[in-house]
Structure formats: C-alpha cells, structure tokens
PyMOL Python script that loads the backbone (N, CA, C, O; Angstrom):
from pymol import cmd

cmd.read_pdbstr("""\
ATOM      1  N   UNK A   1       6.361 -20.968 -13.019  1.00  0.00           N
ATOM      2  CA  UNK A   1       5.340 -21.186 -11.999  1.00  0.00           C
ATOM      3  C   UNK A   1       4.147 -20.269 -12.292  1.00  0.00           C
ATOM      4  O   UNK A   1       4.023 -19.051 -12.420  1.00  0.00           O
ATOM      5  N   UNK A   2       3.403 -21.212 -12.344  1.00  0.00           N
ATOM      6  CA  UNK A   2       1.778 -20.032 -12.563  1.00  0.00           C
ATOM      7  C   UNK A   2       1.057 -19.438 -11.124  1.00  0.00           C
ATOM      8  O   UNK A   2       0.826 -20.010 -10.059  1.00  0.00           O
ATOM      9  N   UNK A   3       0.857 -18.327 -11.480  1.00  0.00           N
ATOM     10  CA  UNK A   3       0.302 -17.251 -10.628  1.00  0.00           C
ATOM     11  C   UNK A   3      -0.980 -17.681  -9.941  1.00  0.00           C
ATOM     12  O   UNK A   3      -1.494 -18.386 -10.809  1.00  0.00           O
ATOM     13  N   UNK A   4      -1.667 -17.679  -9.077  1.00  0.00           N
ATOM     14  CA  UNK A   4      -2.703 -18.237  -8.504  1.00  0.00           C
ATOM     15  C   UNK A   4      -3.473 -16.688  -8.996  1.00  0.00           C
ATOM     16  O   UNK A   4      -3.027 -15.580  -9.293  1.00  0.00           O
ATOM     17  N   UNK A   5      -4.918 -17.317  -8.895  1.00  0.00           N
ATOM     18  CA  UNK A   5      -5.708 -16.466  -9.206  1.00  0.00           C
ATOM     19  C   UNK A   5      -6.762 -15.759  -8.481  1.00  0.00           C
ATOM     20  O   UNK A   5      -7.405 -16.659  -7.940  1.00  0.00           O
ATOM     21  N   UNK A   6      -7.413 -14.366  -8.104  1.00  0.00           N
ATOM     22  CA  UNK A   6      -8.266 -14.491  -7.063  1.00  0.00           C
ATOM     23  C   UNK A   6      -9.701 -13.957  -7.852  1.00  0.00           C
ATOM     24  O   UNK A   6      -9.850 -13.422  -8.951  1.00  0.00           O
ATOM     25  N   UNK A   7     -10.680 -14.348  -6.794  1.00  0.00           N
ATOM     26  CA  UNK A   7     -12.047 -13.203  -7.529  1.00  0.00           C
ATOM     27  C   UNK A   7     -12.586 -13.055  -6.164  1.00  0.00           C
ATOM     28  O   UNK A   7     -13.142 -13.905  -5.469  1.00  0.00           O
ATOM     29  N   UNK A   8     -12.302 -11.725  -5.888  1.00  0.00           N
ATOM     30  CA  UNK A   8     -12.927 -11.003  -4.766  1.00  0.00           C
ATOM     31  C   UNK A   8     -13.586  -9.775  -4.687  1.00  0.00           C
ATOM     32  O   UNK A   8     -13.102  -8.775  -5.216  1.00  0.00           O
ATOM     33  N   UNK A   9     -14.854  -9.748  -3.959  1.00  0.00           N
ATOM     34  CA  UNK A   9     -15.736  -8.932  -3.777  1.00  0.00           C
ATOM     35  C   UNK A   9     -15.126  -7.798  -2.978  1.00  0.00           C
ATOM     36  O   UNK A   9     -14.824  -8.142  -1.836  1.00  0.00           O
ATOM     37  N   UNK A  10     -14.860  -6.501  -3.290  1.00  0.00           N
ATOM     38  CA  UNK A  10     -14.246  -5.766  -2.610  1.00  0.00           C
ATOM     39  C   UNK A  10     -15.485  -4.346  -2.552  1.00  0.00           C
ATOM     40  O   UNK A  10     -16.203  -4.368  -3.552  1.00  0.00           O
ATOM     41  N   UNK A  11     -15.617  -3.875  -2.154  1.00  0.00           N
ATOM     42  CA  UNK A  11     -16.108  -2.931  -1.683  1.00  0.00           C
ATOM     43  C   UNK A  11     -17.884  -2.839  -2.988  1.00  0.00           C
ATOM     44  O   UNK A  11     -18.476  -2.095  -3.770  1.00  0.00           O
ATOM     45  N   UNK A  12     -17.920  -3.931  -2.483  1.00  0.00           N
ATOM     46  CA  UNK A  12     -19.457  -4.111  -3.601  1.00  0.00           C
ATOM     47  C   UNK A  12     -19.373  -4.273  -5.192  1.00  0.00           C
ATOM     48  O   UNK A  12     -20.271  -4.222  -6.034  1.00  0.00           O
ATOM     49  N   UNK A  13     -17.615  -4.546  -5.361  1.00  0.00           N
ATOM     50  CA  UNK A  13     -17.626  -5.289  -6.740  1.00  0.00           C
ATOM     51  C   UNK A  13     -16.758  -6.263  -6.720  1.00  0.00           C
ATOM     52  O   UNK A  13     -16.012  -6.555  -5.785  1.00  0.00           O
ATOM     53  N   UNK A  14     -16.864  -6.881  -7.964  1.00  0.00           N
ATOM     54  CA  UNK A  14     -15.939  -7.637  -8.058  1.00  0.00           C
ATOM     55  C   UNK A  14     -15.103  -7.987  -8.840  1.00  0.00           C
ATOM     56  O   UNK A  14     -15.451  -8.347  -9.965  1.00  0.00           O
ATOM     57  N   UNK A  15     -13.943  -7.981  -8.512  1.00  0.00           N
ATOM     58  CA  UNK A  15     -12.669  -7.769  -8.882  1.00  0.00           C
ATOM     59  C   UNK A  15     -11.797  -9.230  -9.166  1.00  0.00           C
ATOM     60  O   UNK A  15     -11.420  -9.924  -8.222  1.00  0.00           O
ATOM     61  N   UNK A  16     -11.559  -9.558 -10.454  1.00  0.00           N
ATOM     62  CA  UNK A  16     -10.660 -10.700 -10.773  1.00  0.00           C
ATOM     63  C   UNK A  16      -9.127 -10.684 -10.777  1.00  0.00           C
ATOM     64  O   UNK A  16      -8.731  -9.519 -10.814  1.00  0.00           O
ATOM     65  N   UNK A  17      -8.378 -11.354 -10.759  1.00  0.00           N
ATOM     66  CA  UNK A  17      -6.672 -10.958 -10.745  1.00  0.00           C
ATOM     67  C   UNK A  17      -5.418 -12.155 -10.206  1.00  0.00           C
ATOM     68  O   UNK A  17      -5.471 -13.052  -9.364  1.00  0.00           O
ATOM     69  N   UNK A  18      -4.434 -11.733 -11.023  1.00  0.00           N
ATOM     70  CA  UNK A  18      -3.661 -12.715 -10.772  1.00  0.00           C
ATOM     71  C   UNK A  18      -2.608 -12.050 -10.011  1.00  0.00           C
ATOM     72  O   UNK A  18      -2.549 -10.822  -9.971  1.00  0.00           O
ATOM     73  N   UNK A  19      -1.686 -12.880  -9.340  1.00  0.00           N
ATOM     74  CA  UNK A  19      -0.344 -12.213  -8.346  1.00  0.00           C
ATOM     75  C   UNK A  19      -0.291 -13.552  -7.910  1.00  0.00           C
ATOM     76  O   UNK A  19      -0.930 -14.604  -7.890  1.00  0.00           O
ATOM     77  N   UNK A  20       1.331 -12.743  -7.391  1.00  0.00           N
ATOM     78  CA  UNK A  20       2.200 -13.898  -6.722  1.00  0.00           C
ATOM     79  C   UNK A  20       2.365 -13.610  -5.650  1.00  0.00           C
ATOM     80  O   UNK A  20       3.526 -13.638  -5.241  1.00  0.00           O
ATOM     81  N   UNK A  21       1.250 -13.196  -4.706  1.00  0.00           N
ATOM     82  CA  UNK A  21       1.444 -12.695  -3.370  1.00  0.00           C
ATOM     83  C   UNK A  21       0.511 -13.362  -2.770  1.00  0.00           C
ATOM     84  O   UNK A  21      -0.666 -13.165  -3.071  1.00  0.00           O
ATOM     85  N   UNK A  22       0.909 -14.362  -1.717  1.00  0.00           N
ATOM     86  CA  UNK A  22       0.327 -14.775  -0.743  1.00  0.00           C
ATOM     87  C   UNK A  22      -1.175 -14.194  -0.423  1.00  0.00           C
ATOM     88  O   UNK A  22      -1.475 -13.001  -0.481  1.00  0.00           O
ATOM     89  N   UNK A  23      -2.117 -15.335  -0.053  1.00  0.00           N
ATOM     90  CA  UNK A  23      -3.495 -15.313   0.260  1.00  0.00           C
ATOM     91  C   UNK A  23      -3.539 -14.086   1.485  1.00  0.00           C
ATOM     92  O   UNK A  23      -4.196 -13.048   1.566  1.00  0.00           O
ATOM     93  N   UNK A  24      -2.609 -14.662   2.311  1.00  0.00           N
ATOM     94  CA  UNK A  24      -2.664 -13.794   3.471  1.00  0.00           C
ATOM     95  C   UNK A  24      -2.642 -12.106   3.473  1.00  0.00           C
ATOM     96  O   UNK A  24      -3.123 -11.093   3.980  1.00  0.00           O
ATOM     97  N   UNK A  25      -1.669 -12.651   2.472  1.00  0.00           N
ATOM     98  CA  UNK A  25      -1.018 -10.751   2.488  1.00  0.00           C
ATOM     99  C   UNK A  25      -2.334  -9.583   1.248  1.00  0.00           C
ATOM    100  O   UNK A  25      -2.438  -8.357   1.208  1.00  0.00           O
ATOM    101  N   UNK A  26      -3.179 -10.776   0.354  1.00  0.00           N
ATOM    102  CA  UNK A  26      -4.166 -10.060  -0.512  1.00  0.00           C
ATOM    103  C   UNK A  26      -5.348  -9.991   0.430  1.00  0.00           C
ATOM    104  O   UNK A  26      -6.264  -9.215   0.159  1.00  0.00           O
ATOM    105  N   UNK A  27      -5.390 -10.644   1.373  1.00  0.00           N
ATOM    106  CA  UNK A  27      -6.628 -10.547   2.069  1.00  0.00           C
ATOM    107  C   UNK A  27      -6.681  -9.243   3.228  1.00  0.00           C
ATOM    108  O   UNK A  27      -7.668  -8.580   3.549  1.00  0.00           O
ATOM    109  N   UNK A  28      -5.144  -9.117   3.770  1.00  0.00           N
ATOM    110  CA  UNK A  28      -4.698  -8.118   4.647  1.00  0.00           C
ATOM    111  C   UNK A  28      -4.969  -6.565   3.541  1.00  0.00           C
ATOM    112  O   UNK A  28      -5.364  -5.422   3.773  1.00  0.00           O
ATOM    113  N   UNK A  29      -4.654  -7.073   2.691  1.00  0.00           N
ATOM    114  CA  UNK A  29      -4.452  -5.445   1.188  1.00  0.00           C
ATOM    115  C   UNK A  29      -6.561  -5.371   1.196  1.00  0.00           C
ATOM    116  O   UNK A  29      -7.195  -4.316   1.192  1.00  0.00           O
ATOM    117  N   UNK A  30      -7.165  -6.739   1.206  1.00  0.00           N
ATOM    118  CA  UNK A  30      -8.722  -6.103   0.867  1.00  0.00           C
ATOM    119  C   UNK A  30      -9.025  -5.386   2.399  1.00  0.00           C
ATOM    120  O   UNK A  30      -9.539  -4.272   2.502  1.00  0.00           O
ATOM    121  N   UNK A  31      -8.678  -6.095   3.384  1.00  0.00           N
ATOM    122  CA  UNK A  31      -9.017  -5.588   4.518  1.00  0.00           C
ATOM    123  C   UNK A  31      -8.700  -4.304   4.667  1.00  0.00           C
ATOM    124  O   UNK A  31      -9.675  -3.643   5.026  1.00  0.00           O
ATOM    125  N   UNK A  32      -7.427  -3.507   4.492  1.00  0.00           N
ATOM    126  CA  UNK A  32      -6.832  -2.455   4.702  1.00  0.00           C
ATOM    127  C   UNK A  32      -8.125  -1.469   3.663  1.00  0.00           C
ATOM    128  O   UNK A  32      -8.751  -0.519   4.134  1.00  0.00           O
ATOM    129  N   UNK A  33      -8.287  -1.979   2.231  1.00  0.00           N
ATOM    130  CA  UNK A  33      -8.920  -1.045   1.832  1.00  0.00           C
ATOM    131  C   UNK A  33     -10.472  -0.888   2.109  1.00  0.00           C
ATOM    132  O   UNK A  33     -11.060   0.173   1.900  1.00  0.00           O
ATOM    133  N   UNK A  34     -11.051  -1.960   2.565  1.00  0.00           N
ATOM    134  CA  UNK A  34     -12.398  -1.223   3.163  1.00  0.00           C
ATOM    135  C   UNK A  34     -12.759  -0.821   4.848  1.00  0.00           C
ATOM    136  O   UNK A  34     -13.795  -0.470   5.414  1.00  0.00           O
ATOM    137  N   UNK A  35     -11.401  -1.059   5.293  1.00  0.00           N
ATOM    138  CA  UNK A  35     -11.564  -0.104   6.278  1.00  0.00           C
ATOM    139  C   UNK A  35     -11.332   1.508   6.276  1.00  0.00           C
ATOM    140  O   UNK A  35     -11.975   2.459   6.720  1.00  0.00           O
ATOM    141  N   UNK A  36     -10.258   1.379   5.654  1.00  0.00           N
ATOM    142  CA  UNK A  36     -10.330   2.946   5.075  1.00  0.00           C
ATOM    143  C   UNK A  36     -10.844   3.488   4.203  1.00  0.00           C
ATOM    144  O   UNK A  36     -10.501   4.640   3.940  1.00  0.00           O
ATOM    145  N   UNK A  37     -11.914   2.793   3.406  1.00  0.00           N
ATOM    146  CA  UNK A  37     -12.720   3.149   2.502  1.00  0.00           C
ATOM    147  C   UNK A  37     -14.120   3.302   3.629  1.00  0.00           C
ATOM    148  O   UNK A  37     -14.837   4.271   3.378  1.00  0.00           O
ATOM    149  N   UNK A  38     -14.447   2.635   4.546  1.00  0.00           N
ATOM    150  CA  UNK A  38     -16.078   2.982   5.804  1.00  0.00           C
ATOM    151  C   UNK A  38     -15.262   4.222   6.701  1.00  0.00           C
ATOM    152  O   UNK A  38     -16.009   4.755   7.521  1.00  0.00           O
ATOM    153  N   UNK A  39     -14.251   4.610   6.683  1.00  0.00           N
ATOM    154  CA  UNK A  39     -14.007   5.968   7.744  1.00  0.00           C
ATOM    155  C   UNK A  39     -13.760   6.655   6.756  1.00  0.00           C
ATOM    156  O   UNK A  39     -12.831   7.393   7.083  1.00  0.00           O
ATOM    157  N   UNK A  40     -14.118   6.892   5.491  1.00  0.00           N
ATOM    158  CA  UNK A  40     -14.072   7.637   4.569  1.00  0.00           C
ATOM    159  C   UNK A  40     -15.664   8.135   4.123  1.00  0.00           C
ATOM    160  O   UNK A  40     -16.146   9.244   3.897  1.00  0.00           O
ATOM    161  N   UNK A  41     -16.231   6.727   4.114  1.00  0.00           N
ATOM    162  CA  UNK A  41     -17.221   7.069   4.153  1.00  0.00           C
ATOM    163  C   UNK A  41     -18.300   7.633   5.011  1.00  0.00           C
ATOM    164  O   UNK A  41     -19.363   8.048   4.550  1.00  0.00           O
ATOM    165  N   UNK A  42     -17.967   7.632   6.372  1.00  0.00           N
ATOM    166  CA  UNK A  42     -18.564   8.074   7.307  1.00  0.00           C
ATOM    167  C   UNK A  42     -18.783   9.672   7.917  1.00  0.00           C
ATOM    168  O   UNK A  42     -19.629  10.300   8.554  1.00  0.00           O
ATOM    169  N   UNK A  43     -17.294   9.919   7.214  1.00  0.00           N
ATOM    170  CA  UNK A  43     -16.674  11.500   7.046  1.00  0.00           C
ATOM    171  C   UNK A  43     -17.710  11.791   6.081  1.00  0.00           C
ATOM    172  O   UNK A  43     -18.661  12.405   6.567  1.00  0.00           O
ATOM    173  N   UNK A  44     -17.806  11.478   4.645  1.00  0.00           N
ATOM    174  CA  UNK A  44     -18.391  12.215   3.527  1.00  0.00           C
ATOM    175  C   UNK A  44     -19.012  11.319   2.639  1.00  0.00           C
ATOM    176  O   UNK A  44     -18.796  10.818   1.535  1.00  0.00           O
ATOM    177  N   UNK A  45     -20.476  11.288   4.166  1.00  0.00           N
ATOM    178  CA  UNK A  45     -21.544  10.416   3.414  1.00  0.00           C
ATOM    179  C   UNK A  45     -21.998  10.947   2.273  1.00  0.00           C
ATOM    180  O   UNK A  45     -22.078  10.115   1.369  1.00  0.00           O
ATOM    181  N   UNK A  46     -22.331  12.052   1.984  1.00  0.00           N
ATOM    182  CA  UNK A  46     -22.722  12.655   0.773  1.00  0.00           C
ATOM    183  C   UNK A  46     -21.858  12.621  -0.618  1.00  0.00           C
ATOM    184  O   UNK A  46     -22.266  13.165  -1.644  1.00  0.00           O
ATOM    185  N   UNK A  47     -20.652  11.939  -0.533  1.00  0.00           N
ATOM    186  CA  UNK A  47     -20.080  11.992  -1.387  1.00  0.00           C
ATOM    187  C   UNK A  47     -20.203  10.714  -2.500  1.00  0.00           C
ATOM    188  O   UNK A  47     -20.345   9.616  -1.961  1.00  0.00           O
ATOM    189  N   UNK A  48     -20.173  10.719  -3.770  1.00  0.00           N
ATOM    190  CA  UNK A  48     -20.644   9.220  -4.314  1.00  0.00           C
ATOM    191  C   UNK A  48     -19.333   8.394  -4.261  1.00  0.00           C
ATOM    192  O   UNK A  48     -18.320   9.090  -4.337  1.00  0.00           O
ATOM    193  N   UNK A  49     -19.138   7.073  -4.149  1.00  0.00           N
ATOM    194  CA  UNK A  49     -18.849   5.873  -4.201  1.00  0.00           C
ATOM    195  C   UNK A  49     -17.284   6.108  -4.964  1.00  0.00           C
ATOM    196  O   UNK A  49     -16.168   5.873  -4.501  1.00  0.00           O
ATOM    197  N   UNK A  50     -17.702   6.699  -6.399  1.00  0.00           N
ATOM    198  CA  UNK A  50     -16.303   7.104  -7.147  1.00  0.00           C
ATOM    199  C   UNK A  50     -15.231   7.932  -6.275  1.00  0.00           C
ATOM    200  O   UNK A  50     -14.188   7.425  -5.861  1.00  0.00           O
ATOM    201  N   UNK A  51     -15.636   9.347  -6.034  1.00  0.00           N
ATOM    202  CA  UNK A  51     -15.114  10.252  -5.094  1.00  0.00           C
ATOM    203  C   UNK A  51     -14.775   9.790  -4.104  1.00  0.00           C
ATOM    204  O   UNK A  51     -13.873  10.477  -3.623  1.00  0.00           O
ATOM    205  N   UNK A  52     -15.096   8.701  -3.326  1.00  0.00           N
ATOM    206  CA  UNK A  52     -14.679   8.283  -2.081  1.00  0.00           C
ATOM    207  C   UNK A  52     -13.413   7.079  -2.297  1.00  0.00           C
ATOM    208  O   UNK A  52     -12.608   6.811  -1.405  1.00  0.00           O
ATOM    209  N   UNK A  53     -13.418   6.433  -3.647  1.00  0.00           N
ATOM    210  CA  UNK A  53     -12.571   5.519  -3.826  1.00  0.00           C
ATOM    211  C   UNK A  53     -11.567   6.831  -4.621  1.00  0.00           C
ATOM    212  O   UNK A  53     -10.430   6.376  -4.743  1.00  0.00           O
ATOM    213  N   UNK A  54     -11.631   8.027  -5.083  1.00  0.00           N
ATOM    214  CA  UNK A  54     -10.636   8.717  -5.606  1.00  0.00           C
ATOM    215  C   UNK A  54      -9.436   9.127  -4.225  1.00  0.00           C
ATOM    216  O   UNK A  54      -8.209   9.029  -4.209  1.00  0.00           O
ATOM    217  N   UNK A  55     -10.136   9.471  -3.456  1.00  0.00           N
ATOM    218  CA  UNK A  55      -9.790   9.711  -2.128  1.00  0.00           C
ATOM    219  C   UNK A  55      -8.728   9.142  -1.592  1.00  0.00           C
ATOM    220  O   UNK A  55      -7.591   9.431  -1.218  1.00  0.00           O
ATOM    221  N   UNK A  56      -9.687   7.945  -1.697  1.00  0.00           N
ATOM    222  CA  UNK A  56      -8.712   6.380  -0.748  1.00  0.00           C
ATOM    223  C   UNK A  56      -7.903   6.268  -1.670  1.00  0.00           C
ATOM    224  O   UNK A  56      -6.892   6.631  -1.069  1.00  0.00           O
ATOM    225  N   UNK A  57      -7.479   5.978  -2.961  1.00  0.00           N
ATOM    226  CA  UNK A  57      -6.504   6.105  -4.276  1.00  0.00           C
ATOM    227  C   UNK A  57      -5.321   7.526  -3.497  1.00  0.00           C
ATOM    228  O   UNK A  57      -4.196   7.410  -3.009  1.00  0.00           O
ATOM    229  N   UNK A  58      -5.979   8.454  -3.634  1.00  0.00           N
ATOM    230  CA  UNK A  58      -4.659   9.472  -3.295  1.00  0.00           C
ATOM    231  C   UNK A  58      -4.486   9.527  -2.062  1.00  0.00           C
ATOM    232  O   UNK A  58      -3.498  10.207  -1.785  1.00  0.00           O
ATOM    233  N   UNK A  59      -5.156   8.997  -0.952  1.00  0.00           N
ATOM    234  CA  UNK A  59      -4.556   8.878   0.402  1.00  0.00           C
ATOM    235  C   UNK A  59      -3.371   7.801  -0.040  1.00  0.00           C
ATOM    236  O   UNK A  59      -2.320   8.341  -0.385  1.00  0.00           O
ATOM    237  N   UNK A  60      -3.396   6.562  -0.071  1.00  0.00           N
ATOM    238  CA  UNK A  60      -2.607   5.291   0.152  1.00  0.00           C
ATOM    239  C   UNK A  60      -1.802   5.666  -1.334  1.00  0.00           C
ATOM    240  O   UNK A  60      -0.865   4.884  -1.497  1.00  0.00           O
ATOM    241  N   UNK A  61      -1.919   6.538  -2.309  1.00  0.00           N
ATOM    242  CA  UNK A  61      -0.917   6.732  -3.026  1.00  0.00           C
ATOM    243  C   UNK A  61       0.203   7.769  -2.328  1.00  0.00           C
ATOM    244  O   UNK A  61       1.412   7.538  -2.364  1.00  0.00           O
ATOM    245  N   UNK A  62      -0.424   9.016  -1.651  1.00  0.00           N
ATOM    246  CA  UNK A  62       0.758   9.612  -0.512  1.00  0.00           C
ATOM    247  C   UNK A  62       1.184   8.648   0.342  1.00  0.00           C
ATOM    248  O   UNK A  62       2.366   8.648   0.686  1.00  0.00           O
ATOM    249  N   UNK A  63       0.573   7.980   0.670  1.00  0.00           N
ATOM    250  CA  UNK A  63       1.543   7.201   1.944  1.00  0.00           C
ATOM    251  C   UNK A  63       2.751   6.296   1.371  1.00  0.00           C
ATOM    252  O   UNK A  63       3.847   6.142   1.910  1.00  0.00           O
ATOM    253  N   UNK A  64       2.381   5.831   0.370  1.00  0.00           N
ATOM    254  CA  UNK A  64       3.408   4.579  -0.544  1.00  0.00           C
ATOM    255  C   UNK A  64       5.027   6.199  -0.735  1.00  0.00           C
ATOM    256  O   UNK A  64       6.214   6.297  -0.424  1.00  0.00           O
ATOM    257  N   UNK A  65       3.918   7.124  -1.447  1.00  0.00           N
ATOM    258  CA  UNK A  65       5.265   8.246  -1.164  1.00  0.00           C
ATOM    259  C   UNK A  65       5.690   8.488  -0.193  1.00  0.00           C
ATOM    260  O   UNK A  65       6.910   8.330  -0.182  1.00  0.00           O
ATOM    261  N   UNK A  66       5.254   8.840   0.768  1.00  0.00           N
ATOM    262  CA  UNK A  66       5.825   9.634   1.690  1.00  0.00           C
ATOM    263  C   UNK A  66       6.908   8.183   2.376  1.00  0.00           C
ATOM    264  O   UNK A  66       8.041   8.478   2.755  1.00  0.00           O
ATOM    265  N   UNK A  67       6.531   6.996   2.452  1.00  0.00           N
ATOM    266  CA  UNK A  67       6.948   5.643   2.658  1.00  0.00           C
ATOM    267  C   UNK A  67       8.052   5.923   2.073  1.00  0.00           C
ATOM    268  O   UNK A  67       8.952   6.328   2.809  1.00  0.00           O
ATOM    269  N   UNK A  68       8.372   5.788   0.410  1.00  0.00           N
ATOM    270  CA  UNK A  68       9.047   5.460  -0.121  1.00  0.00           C
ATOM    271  C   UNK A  68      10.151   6.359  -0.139  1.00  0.00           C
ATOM    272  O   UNK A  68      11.283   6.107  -0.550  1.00  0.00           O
ATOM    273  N   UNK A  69       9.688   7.534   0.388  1.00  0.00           N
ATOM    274  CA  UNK A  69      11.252   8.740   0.521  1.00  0.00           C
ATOM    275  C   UNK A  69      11.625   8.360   2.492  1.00  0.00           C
ATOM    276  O   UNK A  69      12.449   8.768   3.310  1.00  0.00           O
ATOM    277  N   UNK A  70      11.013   7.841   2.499  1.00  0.00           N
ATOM    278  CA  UNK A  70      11.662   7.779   4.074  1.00  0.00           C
ATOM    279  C   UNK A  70      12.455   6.530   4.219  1.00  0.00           C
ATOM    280  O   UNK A  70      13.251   6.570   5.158  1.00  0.00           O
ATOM    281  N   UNK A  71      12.436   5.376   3.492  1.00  0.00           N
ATOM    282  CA  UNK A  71      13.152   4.317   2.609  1.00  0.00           C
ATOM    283  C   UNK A  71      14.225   4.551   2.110  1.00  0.00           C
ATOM    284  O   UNK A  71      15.183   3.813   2.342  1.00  0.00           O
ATOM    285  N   UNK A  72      14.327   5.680   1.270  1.00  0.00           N
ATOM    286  CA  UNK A  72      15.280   6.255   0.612  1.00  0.00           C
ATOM    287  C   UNK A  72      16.451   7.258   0.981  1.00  0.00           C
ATOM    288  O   UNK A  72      17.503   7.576   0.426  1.00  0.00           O
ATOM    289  N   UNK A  73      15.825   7.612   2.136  1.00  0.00           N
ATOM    290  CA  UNK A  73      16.850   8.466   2.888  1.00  0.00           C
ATOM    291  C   UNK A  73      17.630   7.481   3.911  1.00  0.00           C
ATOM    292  O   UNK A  73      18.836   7.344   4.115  1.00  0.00           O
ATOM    293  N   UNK A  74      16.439   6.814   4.509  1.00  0.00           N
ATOM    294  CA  UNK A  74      17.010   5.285   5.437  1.00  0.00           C
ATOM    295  C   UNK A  74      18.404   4.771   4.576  1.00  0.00           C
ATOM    296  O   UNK A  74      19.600   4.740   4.866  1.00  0.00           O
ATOM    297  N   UNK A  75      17.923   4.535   3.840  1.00  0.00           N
ATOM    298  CA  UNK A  75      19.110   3.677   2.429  1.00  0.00           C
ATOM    299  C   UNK A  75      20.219   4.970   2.337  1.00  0.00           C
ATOM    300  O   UNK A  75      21.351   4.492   2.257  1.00  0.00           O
ATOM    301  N   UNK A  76      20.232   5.707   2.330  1.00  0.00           N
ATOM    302  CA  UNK A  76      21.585   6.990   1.806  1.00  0.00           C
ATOM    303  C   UNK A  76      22.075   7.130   3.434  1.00  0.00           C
ATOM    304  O   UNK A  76      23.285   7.356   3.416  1.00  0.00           O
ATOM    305  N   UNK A  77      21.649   7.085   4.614  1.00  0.00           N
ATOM    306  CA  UNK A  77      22.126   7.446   5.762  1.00  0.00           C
ATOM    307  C   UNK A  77      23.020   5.908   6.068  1.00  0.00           C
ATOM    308  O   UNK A  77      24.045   5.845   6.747  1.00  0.00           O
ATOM    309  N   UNK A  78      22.397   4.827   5.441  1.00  0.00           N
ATOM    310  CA  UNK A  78      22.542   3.337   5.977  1.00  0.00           C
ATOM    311  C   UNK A  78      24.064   3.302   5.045  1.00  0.00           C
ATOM    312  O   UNK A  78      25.172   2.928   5.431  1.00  0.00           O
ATOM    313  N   UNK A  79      23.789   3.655   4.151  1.00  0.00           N
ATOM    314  CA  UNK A  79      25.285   3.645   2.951  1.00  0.00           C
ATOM    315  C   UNK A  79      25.963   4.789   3.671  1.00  0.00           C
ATOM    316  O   UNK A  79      27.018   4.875   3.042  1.00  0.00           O
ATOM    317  N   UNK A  80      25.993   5.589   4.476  1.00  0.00           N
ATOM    318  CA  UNK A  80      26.959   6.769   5.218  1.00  0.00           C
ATOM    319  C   UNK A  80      27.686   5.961   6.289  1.00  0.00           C
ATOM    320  O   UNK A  80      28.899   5.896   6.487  1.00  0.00           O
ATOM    321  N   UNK A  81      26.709   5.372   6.925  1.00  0.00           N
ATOM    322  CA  UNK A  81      27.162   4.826   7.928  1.00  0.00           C
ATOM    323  C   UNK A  81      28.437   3.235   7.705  1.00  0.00           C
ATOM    324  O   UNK A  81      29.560   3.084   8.186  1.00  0.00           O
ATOM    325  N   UNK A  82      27.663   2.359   6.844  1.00  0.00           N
ATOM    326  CA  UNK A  82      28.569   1.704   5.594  1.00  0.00           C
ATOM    327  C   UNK A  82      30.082   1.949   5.748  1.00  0.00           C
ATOM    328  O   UNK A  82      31.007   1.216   6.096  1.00  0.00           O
ATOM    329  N   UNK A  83      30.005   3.306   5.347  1.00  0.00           N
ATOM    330  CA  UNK A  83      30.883   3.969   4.153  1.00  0.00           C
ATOM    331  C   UNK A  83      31.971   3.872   6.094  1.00  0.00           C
ATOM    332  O   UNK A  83      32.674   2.947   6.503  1.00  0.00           O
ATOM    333  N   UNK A  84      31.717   4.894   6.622  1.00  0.00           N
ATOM    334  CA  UNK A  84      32.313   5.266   7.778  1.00  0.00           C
ATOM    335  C   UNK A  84      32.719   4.577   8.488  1.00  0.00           C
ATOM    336  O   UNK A  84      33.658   4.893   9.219  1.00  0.00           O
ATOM    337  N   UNK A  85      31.923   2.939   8.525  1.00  0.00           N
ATOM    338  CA  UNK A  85      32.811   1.688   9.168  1.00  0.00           C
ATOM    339  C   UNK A  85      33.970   1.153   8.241  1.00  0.00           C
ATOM    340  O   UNK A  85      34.936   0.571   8.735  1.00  0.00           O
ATOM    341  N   UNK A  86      33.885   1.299   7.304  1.00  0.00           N
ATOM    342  CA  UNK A  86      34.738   0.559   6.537  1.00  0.00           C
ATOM    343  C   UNK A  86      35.800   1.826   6.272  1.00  0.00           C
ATOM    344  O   UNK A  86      36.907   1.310   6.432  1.00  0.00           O
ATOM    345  N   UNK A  87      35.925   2.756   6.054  1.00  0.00           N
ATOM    346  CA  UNK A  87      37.164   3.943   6.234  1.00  0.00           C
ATOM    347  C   UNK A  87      37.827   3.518   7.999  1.00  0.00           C
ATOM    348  O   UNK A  87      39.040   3.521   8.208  1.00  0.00           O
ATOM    349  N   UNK A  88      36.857   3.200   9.058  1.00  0.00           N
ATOM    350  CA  UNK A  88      37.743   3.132   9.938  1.00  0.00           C
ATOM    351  C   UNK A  88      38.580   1.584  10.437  1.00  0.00           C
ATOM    352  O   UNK A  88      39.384   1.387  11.348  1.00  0.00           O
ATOM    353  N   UNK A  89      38.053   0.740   9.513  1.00  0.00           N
ATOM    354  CA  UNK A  89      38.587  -0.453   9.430  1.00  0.00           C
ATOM    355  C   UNK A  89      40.086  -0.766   8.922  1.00  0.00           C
ATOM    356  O   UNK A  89      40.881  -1.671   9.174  1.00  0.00           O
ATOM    357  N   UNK A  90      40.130   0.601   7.935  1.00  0.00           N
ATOM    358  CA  UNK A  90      41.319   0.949   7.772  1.00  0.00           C
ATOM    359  C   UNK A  90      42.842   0.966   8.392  1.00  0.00           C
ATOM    360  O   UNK A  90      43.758   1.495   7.764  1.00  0.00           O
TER     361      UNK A  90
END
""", "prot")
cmd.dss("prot")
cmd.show_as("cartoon", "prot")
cmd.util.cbc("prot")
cmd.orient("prot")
C-alpha cells in the first residue's frame, strides 16, 4: 500500500512528506506545532526563527521523554500487577 503524500506550509515553509498517518492526526501534529511555536514566540520575540524552532524541538522532544518513561513504568507496574493475579489464581 502506498503512503499518501502531503505538502504543507508549516510555520512559513514548506514542507513535503510521506506517512501513513491519517490526514486528521498530521493536521492535529501541524496545529500542535504552531501553536507552540506563537507562545514561543511571544515569550522571545527577539529571538530568530531557528532558535525558536530549536526550542520547540527540545520542548516536545522532553515531553515524548518524559511521556515515554511514564509509559514504561505504567508497563512494569501493569506486568506486577499481571504477575500477582495470576500467582493468586493459583
């Protein structure tokens, strides 16, 4: 199955690309990033365009972390709990 393709104007460029992710859910991902790219910018108007997208890059790269260990502990407590029904099934 071939990948649909997009070309979208995102924060005053434009950006070509393929994925297998729903219209909805790439349009929700552009939305997410220029909203938090204008309260970024509003904080540190003086800052150029690059610096402000470096920003938004290591904000939403901590969050995917900080996400992804709270996932991960979810998953090791969820396998404890697992574990503890099935010993008392015993």
């Amino acid at each position: 199955m071939k990948m649909p393709g997009y070309t979208l104007n995102i924060l005053g460029l434009e950006v070509s690309f393929k994925t297998d992710a729903p219209p909805e859910r790439v349009n929700k991902a552009k939305a997410l990033l220029e909203d938090r790219f204008r309260v970024l910018e509003e904080r540190g108007r003086k800052l150029s365009k690059e610096k402000l997208l470096i920003y938004l890059s290591l904000s939403l790269a901590d969050e995917y972390l900080v996400l992804k260990d709270k996932q991960e502990q979810m998953e090791i407590q969820l396998a404890k709990l697992l574990d503890r029904l099935d010993n008392e099934e015993i």
